[in-house]
C-alpha positions, 0 to 999 in steps of 0.5 A: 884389457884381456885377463886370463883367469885359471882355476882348478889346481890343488893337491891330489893323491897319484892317481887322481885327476883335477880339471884345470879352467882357463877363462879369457875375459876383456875386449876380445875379437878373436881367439887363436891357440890355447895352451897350458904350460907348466913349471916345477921349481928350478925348471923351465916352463914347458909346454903341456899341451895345445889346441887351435881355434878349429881344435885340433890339439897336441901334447906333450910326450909325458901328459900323452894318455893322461891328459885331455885339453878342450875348449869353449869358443862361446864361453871364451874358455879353455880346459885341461882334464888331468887324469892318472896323475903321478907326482912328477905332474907336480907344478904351476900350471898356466894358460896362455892364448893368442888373442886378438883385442886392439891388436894381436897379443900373446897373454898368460895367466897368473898360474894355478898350483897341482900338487900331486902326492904320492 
């Protein structure tokens, strides 16, 4: 069975940064994408930023600048450094990954809370 674990989230002045962890952990053979959505109440959940197996990474418009994902194939792990946070950052953040186990899955996380005041 695979997990995906976030940590990291919490309240924060604007301006201020939080580094959001992401950890897969279960029979894992492999693992494609790694991504980090968010959702704000009474929104859709939108995708923030991405990075592939080799790393190659894209980002939202808004997070473009401000934002840095990255990942550790050895550990299974992926980050989101956030950085020159404003308050519309504001939202549950999950991570999500394709990952190969018995068979090739799409899994989330449970989501971790950033609240950015201003």
């Amino acid at each position: 069975q695979v997990q995906l674990v976030e940590s990291g989230g919490g309240l924060v002045q604007a301006g201020g940064s939080l580094r959001l962890s992401c950890a897969a952990s279960g029979t894992i053979s492999s693992i494609g994408a790694m991504d980090w959505y968010r959702q704000a109440p009474g929104s859709q959940r939108d995708l923030v930023a991405q990075i592939t197996s080799i790393g190659t990474t894209n980002y939202a418009d808004s997070v473009k600048g401000r934002f840095t994902i990255s990942r550790d194939n050895a550990k299974n792990t992926v980050y989101l450094q956030m950085n020159s946070l404003k308050p519309e950052d504001t939202a549950v953040y999950y991570c999500h990954a394709v990952i190969h186990t018995y068979y090739r899955g799409s899994f989330w996380g449970q989501g971790t809370q950033v609240t950015v005041s201003s």
